[in-house]
C-alpha positions as CSV (number, residue, x, y, z in Angstrom):
1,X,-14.1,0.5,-27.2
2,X,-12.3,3.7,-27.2
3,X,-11.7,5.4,-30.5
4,X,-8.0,6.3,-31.7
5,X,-5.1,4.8,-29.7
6,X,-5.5,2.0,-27.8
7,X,-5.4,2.5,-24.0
8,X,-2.5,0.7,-23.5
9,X,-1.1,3.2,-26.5
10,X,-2.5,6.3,-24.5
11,X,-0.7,5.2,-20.6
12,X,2.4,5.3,-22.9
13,X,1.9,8.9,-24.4
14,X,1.5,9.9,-21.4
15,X,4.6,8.6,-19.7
16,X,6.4,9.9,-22.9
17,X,4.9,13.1,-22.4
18,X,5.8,13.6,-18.5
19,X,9.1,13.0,-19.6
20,X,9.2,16.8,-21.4
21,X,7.4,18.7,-18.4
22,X,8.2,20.2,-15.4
23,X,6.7,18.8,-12.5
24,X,4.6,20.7,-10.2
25,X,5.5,22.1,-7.5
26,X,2.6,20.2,-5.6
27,X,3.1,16.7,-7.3
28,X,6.6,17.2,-5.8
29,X,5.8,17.7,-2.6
30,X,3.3,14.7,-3.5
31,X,5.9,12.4,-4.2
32,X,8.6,13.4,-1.6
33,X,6.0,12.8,1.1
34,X,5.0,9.2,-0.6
35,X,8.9,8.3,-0.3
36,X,8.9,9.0,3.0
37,X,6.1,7.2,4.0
38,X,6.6,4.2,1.9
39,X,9.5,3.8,3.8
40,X,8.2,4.0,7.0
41,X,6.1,1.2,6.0
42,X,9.0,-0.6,4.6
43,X,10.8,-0.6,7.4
44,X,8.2,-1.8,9.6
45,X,8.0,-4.8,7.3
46,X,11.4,-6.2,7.2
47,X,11.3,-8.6,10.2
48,X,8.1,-10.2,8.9
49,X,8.2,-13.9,8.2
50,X,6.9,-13.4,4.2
51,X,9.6,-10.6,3.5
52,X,12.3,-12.7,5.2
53,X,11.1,-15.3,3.2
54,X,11.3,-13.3,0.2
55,X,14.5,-12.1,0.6
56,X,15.4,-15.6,1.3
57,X,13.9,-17.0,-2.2
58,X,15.0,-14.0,-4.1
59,X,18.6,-14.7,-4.8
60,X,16.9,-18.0,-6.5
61,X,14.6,-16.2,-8.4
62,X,16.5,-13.3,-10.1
63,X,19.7,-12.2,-11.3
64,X,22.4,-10.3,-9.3
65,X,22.8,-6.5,-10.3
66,X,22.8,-3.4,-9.2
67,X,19.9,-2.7,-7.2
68,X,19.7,-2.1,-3.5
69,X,17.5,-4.3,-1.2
70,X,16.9,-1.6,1.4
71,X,18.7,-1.1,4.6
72,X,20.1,-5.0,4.2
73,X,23.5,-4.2,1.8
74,X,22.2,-6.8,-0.6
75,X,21.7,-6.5,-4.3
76,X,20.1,-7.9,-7.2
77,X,18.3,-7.1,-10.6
78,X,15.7,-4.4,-10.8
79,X,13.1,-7.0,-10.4
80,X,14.6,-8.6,-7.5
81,X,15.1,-5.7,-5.6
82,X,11.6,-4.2,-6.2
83,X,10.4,-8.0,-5.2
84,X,11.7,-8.1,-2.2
85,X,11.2,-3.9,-1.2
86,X,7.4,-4.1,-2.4
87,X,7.1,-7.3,-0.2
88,X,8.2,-5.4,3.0
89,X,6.3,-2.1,2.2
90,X,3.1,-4.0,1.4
91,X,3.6,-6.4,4.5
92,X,1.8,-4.6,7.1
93,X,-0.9,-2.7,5.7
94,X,0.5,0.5,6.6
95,X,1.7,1.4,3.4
96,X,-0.6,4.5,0.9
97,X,-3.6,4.4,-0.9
98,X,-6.2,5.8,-3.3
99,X,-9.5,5.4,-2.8
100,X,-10.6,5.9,-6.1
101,X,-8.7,2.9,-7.4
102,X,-9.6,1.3,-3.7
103,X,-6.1,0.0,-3.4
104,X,-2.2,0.6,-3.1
105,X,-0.2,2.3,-6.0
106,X,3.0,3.3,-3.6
107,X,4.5,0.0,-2.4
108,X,4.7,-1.0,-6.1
109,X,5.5,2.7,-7.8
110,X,7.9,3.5,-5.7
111,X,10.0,0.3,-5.4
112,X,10.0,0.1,-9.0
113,X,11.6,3.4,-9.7
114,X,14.2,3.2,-6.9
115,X,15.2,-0.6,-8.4
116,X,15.8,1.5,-11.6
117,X,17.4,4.8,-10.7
118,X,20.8,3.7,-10.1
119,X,21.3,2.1,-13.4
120,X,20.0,5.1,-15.0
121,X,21.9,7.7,-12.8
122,X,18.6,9.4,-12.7
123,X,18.7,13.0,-10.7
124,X,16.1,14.2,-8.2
125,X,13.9,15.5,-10.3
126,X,13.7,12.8,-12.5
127,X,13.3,10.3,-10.1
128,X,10.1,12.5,-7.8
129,X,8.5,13.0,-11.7
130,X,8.7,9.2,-12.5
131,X,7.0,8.0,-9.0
132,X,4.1,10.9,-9.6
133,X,4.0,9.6,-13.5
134,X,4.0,5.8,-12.0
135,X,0.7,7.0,-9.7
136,X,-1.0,8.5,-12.7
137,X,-1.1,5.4,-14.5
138,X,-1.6,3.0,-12.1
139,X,-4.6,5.2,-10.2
140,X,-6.3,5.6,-13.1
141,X,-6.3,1.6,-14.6
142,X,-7.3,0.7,-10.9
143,X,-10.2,3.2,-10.7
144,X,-11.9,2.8,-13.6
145,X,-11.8,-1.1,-14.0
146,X,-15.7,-2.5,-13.8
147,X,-15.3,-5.1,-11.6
148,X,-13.5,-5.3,-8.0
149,X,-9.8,-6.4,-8.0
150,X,-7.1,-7.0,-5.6
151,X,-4.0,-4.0,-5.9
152,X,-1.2,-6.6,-7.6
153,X,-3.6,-6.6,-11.1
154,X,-3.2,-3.1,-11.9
155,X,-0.4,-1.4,-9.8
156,X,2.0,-2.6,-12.1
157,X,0.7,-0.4,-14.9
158,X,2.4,2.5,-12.5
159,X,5.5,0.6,-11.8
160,X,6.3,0.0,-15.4
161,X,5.3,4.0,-16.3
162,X,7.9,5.1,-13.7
163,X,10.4,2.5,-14.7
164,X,9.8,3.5,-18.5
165,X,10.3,7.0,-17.7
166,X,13.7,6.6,-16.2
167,X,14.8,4.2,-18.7
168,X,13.6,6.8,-21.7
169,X,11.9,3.7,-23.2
170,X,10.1,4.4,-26.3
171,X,6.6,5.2,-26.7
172,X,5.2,2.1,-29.0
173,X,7.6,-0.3,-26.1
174,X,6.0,1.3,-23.2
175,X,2.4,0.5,-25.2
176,X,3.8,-3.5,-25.5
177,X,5.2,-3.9,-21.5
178,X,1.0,-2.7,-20.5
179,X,-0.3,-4.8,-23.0
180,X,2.6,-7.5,-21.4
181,X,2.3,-6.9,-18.0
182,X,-1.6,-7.1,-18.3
183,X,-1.3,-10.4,-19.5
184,X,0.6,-11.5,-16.8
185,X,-0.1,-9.9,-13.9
186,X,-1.7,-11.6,-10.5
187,X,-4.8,-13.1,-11.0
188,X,-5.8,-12.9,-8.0
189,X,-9.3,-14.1,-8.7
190,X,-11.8,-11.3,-9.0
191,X,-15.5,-11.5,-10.1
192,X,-17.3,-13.6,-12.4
193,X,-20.8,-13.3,-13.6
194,X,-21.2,-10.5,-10.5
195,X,-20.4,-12.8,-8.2
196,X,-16.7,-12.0,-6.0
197,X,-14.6,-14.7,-5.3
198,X,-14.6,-16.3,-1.8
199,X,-12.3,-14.1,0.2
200,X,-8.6,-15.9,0.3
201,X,-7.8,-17.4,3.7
202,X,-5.0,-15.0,5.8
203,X,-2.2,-15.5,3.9
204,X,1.5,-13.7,2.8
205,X,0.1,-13.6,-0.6
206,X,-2.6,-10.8,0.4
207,X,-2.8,-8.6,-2.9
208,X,-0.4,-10.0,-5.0
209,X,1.5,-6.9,-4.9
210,X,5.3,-7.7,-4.6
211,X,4.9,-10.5,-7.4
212,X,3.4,-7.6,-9.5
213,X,5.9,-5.5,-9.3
214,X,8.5,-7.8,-10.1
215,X,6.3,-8.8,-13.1
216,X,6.2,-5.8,-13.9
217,X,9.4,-5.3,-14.8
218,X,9.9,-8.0,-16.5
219,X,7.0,-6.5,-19.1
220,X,9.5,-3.9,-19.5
221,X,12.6,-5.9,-21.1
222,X,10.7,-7.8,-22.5
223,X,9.1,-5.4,-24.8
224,X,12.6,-3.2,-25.2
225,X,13.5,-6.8,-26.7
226,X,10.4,-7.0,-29.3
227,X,7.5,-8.9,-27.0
228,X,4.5,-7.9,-28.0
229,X,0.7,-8.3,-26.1
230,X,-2.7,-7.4,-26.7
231,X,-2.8,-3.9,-26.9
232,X,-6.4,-3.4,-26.3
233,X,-6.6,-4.9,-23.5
234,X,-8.0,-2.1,-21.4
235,X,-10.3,-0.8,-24.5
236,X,-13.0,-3.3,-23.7
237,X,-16.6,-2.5,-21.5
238,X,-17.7,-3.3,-19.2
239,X,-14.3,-4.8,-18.1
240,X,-12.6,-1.1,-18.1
241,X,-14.0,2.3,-18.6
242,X,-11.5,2.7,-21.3
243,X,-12.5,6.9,-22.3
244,X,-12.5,7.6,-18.5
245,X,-9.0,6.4,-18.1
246,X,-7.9,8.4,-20.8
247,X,-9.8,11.3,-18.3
248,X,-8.1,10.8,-15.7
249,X,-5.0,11.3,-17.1
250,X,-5.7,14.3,-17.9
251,X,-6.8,15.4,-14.5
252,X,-5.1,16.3,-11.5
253,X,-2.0,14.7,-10.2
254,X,-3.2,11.0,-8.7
255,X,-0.4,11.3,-6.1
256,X,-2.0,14.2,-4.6
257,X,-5.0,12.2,-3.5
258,X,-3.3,9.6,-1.8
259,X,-4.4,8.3,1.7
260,X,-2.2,8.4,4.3
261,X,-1.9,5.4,7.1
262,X,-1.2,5.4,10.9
263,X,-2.3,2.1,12.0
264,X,-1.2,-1.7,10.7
265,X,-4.0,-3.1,9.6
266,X,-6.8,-2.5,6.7
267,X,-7.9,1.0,5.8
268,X,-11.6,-0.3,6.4
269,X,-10.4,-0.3,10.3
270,X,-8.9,3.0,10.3
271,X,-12.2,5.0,10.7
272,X,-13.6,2.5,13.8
273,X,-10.2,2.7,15.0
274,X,-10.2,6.5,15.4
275,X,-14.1,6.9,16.3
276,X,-13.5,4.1,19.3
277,X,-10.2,6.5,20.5
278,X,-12.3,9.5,20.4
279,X,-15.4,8.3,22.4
280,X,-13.2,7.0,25.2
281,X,-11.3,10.0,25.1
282,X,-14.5,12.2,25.0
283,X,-16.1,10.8,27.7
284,X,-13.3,8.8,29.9
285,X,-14.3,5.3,29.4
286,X,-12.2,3.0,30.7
287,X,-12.3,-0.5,28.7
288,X,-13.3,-2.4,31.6
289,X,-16.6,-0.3,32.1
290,X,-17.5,-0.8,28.3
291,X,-20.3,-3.7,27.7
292,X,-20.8,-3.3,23.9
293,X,-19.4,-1.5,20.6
294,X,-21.5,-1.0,17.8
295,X,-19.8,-0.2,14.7
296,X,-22.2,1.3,12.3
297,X,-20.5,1.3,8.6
298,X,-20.5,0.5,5.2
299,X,-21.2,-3.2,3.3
300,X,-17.3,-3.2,2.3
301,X,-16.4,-3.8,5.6
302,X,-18.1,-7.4,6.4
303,X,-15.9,-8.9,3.7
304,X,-13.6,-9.1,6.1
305,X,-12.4,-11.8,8.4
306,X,-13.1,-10.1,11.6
307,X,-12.4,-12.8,14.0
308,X,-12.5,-12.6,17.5
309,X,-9.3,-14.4,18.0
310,X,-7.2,-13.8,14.4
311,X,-4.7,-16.6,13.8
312,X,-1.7,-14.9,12.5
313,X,-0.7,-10.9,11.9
314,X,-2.0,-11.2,8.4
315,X,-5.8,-12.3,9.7
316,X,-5.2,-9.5,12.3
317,X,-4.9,-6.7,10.0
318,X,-8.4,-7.5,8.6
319,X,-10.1,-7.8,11.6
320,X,-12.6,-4.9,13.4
321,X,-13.2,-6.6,16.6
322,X,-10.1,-7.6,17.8
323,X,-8.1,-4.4,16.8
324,X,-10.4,-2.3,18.4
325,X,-9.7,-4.5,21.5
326,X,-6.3,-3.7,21.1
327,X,-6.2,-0.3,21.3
328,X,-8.9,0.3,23.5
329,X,-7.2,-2.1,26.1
330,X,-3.3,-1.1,25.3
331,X,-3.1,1.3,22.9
332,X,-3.0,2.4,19.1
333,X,0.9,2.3,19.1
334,X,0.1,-1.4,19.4
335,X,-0.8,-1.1,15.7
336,X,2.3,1.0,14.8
337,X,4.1,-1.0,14.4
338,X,2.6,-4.3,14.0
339,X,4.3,-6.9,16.2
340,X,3.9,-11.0,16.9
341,X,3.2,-9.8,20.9
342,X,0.0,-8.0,19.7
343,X,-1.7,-12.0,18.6
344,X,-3.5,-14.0,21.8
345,X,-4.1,-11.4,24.0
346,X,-7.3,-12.8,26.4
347,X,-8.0,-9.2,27.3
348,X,-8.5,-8.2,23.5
349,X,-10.6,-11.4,22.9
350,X,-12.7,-10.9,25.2
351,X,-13.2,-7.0,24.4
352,X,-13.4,-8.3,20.7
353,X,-16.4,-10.2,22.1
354,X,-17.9,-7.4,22.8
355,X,-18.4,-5.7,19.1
356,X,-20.5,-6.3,16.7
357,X,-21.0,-4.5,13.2
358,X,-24.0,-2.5,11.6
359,X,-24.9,-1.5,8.0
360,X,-25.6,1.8,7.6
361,X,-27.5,2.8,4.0
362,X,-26.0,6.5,4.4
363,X,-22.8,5.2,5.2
364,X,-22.6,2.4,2.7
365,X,-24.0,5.2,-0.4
366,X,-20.8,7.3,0.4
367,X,-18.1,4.6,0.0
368,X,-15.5,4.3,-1.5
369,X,-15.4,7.7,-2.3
370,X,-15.3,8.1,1.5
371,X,-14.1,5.9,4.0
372,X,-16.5,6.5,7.3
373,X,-17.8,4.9,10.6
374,X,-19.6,5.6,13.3
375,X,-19.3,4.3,16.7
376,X,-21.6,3.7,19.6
377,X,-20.7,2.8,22.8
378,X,-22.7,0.5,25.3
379,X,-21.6,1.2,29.1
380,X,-24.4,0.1,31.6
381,X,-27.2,2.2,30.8
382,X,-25.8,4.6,28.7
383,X,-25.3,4.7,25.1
384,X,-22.3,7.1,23.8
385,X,-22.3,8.4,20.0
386,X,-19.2,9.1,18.3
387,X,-19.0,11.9,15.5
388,X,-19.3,10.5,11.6
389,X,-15.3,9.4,11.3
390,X,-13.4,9.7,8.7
391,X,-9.9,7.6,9.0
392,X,-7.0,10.4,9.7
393,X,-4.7,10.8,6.9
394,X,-7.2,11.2,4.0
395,X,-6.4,13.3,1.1
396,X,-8.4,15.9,1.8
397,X,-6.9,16.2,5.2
398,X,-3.6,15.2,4.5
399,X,-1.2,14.8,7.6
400,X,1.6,17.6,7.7
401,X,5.3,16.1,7.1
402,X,6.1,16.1,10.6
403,X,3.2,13.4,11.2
404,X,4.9,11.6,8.2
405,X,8.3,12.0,9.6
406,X,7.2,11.2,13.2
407,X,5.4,8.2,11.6
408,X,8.6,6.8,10.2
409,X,10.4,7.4,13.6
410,X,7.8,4.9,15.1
411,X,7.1,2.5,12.5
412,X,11.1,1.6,11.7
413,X,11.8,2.2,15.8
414,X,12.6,-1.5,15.9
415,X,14.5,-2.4,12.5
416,X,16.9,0.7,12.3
417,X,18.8,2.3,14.5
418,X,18.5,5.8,15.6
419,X,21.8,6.6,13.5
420,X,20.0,4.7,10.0
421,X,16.6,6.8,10.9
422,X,18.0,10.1,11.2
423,X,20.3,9.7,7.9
424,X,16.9,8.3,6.1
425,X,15.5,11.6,7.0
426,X,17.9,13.7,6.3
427,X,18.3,12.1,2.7
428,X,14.9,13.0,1.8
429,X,15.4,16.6,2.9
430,X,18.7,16.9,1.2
431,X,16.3,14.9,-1.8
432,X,13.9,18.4,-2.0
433,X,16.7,20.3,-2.9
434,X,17.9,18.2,-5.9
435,X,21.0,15.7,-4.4
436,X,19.6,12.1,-4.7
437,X,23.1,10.0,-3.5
438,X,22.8,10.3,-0.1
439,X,19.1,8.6,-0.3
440,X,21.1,6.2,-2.6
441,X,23.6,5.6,0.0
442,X,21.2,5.0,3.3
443,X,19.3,2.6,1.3
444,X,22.3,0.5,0.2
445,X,23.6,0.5,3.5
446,X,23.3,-2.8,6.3
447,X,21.2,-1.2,8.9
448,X,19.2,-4.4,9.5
449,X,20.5,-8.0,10.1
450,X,20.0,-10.3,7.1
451,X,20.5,-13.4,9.2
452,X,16.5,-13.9,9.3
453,X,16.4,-13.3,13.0
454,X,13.8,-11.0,13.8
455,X,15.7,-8.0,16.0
456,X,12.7,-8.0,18.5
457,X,13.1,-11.6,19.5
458,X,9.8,-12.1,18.2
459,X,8.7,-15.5,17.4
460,X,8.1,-16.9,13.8
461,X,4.5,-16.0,12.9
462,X,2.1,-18.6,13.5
463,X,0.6,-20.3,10.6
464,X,-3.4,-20.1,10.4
465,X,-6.5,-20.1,8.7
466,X,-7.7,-16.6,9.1
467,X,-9.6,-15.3,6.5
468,X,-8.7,-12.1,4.8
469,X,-10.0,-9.8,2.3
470,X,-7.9,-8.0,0.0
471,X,-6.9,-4.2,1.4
472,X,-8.6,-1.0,0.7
């Protein structure tokens, strides 16, 4: 147990304390590239089945108010907003991480303080401050928690720190909504007695992260109205390292060693992804002359589903085989964005066929600090090595904002229209020099039809039994 405050007490300090501080110049930049690419994944999210169907369900489940579903011209309470916009960034897999805290802080941050900014008339700086204060928070409860657990049972530490910062909420309240939220978070099912929970079967649920959210600010009112919760809930070992969360808020900014993604699918695919692309390239291997595919990496990676033939776009995102069949047969824009086409393709079965995975002790010893494959590739006689891969878009690489911006261009090509893109990007530059209404205004705006009929033509996603793991 930690001496002094409570943990819960100590998140809250520290969200008071942001509150009086400038922000760096580099957790700016930090933040402002997030937003960018959280709606990139957003927007590459709205057509799916589980965000319709959360926009559909929302009006049901929350109040109306102020706050902008994006790029529909709906609105509801904070809550319902942040429901429905975590729900499409967190859709495709494409949205950030932190691999520390092996998990997604963004698509639950950053909804979260755009739900609230307009009722608090918020300015740009106050708004980029609260999303890097949000990330704080909810990078250091994820990383130093003892036992593995899915992204919606401690992301919404960070969405109530940024929501609590723009509201001005006081200190001992903040405290309370942790200790709430907590409480009442996802389960999700983690680990009992070392043992993990059978991975859930592929399903809209995935990590539990739009429900999280949403719960999360609940916490919030709740506590402004006198709720109270356990506040030591994070003080206990071996459940949470309770002293080196306290560390890590006093460390560098958390939003500064985010991950960045460029394919749809599980970070744990990124790295084959990339290695497969660069052997091909390397050497001009044409699929059809390939026979085999080892993929040598670490023991995180067979929790997967990895099926040959996934049933439905969420078992697709967790599976190594088949993705590297698409994109060594058609592609990685196949994976950005993420379409209902990219399911039943023979030729990527039967390339999927071909790969099999390999646990590699070197490999497995640097994870999660670091995400890495390596490839080798089997045609006729010859074997072909690819270099130790890391995934592209790591922290300590990060992509430069024209990747980010060019990223967006791709990943919302078939929701917005070139008019609604252009104006998102120019909002966020106009954003770096301190006017926040025009993002306000591109996000309340209809750029996407709210009938439910995907724009594509698409079909409804296939139901299925695919089995996924949560996202890393």
């Amino acid at each position: 147990m930690s001496i002094g405050p409570h943990i819960t007490q100590r998140l809250a300090a520290h969200v008071t304390a942001a509150q009086s501080r400038a922000l760096s110049a580099e957790a700016r930049d930090g933040a402002q590239r997030c937003l960018l690419d959280l709606l990139a994944a957003t927007a590459a999210g709205l057509s799916v089945t589980a965000v319709v169907a959360a926009r559909r369900a929302a009006p049901l489940l929350f109040r109306d108010g102020s706050a902008s579903v994006w790029f529909t011209g709906e609105r509801l309470s904070a809550s319902g907003a942040a429901f429905c916009n975590a729900a499409a960034a967190s859709a495709l897999d494409l949205d950030d991480g932190n691999r520390a805290a092996r998990g997604h802080p963004g698509a639950s941050v950053i909804p979260a303080a755009l739900a609230v900014v307009e009722e608090t008339n918020a300015d740009a700086d106050a708004l980029l401050a609260a999303i890097a204060t949000g990330y704080d928070v909810a990078v250091a409860v994820g990383a130093e928690r003892g036992f593995y657990a899915r992204s919606g049972m401690w992301c919404g530490f960070g969405a109530i720190a940024a929501a609590a910062f723009l509201r001005r909420t006081p200190e001992d309240q903040v405290a309370q909504a942790m200790a709430i939220y907590g409480m009442t978070a996802p389960n999700l099912q983690g680990v009992a007695d070392g043992t993990p929970y059978p991975p859930s079967l592929g399903n809209d649920v995935k990590e539990g992260i739009p429900w999280a959210t949403a719960t999360a600010l609940a916490a919030l009112p709740l506590a402004e109205a006198g709720m109270t919760g356990p506040l030591d809930m994070l003080d206990h070992a071996p459940h949470h390292r309770a002293e080196s969360i306290a560390a890590r808020l006093a460390g560098p900014p958390a939003i500064n060693q985010t991950y960045f993604k460029f394919y749809c699918c599980c970070r744990h695919l990124h790295a084959p992804i990339d290695a497969l692309l660069a052997v091909m390239a390397e050497y001009a291997l044409a699929p059809d002359a390939i026979d085999a595919v080892e993929v040598h990496i670490y023991r995180g990676a067979f929790n997967l589903s990895n099926r040959v033939n996934p049933a439905n776009l969420v078992d697709l995102q967790y599976s190594i085989p088949y993705c590297l069949g698409l994109v060594a047969l058609h592609g990685p824009d196949t994976l950005l964005p993420l379409e209902e086409s990219a399911l039943d393709r023979a030729d990527a079965i039967a390339f999927a066929g071909k790969v099999s995975l390999h646990l590699d002790p070197e490999i497995d010893r640097r994870f999660p600090a670091e995400s890495l494959a390596r490839v080798v590739v089997v045609a006729g006689e010859r074997r072909y090595e690819s270099r130790l891969t890391h995934p592209h878009g790591e922290a300590f690489d990060p992509p430069t904002r024209q990747a980010l911006e060019q990223k967006f261009s791709r990943a919302s090509g078939r929701s917005l229209d070139r008019a609604t893109q252009q104006r998102v990007i120019e909002a966020l530059a106009r954003l770096k020099i301190g006017q926040v209404a025009p993002l306000y205004s591109v996000l309340a705006r209809a750029a996407f039809p709210t009938d439910n009929r995907d724009r594509t033509g698409s079909a409804p996603r296939r139901s299925g039994d695919g089995n996924a793991q949560a996202r890393t």
